[in-house]
Backbone atoms as SQL, in Angstrom:
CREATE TABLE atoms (id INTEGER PRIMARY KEY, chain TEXT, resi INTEGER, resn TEXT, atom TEXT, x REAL, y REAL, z REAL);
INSERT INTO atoms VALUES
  (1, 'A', 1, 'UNK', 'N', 148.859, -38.484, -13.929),
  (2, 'A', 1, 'UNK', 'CA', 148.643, -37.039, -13.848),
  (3, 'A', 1, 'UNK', 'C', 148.913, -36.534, -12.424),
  (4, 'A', 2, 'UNK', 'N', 148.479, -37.324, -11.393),
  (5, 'A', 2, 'UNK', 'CA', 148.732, -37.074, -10.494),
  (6, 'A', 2, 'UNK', 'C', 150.082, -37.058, -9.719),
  (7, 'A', 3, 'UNK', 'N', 150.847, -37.941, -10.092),
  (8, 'A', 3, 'UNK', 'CA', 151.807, -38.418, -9.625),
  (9, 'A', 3, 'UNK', 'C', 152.863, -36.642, -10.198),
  (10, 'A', 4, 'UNK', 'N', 152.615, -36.306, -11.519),
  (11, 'A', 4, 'UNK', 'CA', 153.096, -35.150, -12.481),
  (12, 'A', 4, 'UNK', 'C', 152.909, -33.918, -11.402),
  (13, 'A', 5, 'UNK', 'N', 151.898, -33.726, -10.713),
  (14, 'A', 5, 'UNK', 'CA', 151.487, -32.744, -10.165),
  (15, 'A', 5, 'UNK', 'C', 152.285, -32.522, -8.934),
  (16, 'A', 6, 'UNK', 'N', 152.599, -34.130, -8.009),
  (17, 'A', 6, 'UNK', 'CA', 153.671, -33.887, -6.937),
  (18, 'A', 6, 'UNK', 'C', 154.819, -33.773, -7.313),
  (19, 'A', 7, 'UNK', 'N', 155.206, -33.988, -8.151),
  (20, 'A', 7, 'UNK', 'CA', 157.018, -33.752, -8.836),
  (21, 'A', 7, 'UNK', 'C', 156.937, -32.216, -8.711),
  (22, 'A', 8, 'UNK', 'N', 156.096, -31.576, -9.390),
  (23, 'A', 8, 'UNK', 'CA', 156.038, -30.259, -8.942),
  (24, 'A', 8, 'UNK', 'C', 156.429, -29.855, -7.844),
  (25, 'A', 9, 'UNK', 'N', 155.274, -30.314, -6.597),
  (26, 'A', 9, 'UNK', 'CA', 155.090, -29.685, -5.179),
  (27, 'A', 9, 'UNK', 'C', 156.825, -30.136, -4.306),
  (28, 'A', 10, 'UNK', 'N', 157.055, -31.027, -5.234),
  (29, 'A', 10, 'UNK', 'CA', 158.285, -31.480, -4.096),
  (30, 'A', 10, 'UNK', 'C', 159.241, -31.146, -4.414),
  (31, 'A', 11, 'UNK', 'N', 159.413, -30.463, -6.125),
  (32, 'A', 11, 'UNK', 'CA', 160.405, -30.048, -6.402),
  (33, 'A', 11, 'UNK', 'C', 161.000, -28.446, -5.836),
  (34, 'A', 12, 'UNK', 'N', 159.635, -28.216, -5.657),
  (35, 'A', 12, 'UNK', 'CA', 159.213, -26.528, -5.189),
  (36, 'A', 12, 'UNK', 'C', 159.753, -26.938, -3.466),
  (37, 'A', 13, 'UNK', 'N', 159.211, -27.374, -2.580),
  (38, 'A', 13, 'UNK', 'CA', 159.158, -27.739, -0.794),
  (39, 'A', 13, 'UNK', 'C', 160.869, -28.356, -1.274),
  (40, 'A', 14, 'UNK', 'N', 161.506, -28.621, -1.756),
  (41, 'A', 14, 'UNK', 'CA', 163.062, -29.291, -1.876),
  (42, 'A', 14, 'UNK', 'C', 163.789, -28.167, -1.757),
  (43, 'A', 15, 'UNK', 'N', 163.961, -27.095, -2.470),
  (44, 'A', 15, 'UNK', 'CA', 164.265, -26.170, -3.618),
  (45, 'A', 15, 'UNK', 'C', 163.852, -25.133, -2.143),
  (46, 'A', 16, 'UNK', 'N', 162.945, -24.771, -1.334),
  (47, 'A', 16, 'UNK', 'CA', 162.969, -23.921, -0.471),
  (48, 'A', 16, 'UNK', 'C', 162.947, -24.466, 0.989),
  (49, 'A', 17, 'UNK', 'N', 163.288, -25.606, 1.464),
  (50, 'A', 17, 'UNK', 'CA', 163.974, -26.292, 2.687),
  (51, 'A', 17, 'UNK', 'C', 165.380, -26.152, 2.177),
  (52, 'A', 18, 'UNK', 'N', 166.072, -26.465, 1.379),
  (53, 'A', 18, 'UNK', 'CA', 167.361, -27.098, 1.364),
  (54, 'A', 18, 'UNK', 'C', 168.031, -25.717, 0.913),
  (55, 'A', 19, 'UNK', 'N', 167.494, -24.795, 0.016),
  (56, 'A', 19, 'UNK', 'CA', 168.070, -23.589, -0.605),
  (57, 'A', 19, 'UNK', 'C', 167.723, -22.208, -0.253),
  (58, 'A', 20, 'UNK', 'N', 166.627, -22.698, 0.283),
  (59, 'A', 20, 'UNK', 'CA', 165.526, -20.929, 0.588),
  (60, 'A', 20, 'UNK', 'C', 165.358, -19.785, 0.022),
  (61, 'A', 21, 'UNK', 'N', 165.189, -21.243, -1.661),
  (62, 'A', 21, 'UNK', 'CA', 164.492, -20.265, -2.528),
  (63, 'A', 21, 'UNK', 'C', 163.039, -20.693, -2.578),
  (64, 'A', 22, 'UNK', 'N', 162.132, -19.502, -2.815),
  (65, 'A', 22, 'UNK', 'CA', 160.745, -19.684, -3.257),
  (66, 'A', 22, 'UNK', 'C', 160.203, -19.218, -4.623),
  (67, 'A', 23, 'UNK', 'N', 160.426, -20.266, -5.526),
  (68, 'A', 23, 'UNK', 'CA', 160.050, -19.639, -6.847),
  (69, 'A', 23, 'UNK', 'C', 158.351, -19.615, -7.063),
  (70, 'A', 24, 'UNK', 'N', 157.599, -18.610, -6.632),
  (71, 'A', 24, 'UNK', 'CA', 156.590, -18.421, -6.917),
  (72, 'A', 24, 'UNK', 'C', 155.886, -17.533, -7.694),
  (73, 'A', 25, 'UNK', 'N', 155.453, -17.968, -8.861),
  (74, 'A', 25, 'UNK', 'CA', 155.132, -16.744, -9.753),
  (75, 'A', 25, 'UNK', 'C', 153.926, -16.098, -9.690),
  (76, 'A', 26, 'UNK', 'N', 153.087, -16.546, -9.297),
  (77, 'A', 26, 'UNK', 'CA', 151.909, -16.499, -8.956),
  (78, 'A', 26, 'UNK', 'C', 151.903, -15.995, -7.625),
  (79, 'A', 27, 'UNK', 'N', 152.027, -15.763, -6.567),
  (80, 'A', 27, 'UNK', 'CA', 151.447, -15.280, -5.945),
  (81, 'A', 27, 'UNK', 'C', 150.955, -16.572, -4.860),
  (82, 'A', 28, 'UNK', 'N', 151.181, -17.544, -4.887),
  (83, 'A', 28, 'UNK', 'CA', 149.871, -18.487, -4.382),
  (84, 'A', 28, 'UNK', 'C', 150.075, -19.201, -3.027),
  (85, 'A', 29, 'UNK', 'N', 151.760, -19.085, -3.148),
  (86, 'A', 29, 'UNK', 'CA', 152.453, -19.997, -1.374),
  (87, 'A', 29, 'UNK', 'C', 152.192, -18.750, -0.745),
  (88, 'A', 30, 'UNK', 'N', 151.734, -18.969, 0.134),
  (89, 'A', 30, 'UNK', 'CA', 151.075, -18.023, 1.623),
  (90, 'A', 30, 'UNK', 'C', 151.978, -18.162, 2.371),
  (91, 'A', 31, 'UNK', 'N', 153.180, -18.875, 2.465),
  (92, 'A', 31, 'UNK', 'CA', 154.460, -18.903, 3.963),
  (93, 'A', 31, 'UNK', 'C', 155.620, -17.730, 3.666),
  (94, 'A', 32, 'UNK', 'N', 155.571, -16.718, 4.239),
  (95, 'A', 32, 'UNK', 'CA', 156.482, -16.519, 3.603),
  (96, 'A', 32, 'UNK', 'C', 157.977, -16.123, 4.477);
């Protein structure tokens, strides 16, 4: 479960280092 939860976070921190996109739907990443 846990391991499920960082595939997330790293797919997200990959995806906005390498592309500088921030797909956040929520509201919840504070960097902006």
């Amino acid at each position: 479960l846990l391991w499920h939860g960082h595939q997330v976070m790293y797919r997200q921190l990959a995806a906005w280092m390498v592309h500088g996109l921030l797909q956040d739907q929520y509201g919840e990443f504070f960097i902006r």
